[in-house]
C-alpha positions as CSV (number, residue, x, y, z in Angstrom):
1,X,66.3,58.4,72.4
2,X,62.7,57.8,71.7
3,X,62.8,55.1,69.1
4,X,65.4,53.1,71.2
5,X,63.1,53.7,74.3
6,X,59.7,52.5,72.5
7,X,61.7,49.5,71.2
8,X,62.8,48.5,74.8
9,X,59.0,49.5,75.8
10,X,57.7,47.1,73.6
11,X,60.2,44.2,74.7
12,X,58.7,44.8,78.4
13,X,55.3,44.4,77.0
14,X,55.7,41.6,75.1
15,X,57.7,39.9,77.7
16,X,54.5,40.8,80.0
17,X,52.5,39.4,77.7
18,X,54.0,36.4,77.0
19,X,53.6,35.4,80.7
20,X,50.5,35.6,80.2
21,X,50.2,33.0,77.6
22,X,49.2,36.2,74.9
23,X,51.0,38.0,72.9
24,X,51.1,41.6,70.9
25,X,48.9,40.3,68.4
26,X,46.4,40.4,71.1
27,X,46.7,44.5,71.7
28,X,43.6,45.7,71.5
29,X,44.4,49.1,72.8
30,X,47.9,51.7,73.0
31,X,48.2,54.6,75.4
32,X,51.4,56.3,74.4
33,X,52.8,59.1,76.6
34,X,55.7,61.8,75.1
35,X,57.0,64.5,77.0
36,X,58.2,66.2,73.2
37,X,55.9,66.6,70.2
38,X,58.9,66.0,68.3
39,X,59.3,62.9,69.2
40,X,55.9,61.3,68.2
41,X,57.2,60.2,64.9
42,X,60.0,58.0,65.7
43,X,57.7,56.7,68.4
44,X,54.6,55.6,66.3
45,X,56.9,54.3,63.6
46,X,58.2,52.3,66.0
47,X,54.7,51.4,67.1
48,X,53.2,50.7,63.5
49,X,56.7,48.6,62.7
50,X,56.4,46.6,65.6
51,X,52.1,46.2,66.4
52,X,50.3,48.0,63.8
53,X,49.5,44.8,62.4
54,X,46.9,44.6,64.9
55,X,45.4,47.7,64.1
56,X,44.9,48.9,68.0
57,X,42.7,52.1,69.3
58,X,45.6,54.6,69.4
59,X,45.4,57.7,71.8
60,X,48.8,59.4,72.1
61,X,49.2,62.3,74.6
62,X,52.0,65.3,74.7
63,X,52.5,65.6,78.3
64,X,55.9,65.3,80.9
65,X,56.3,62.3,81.9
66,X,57.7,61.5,86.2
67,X,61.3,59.5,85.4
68,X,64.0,62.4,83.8
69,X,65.2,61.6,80.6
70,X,62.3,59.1,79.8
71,X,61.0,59.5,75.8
72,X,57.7,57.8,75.8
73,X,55.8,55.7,78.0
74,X,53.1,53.2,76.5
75,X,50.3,51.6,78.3
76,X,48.6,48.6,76.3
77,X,45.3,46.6,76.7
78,X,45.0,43.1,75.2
79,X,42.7,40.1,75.1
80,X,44.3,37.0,74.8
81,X,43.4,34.7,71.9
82,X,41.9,38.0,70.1
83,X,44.6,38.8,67.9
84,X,45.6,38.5,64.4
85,X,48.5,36.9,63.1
86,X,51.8,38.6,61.5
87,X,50.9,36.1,58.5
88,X,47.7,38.0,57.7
């Protein structure tokens, strides 16, 4: 579903970012894509939960989305070494 999907989203990203010697605390930006209204919820509960510490420009968009059976998709912009920590 939608929350397990963002979760596993999220993992990718902060994987990704990780690599790059960053981290989410570093998002400075979220695109999220959802193919059902209804599921925008469970999706930016998952998003607050997991980086809404950062306080990132948000822009979400109801729209269909190319894989089937995909929930959400989430595009994120970050500057490393920008971020504020969890601890804050």
């Amino acid at each position: 579903g939608a929350t397990a999907q963002t979760h596993i989203a999220l993992d990718t990203i902060e994987s990704a970012l990780n690599r790059a010697s960053s981290g989410l605390q570093d998002i400075v930006r979220v695109r999220v894509y959802a193919p059902d209204p209804n599921d925008v919820t469970a999706i930016s509960t998952v998003l607050k939960k997991r980086v809404g510490f950062t306080k990132p420009a948000n822009t979400t968009v109801c729209a269909p989305l190319a894989v089937p059976g995909a929930h959400v998709e989430i595009e994120v912009e970050a500057i490393r070494d920008s971020g504020t920590s969890r601890e804050v």
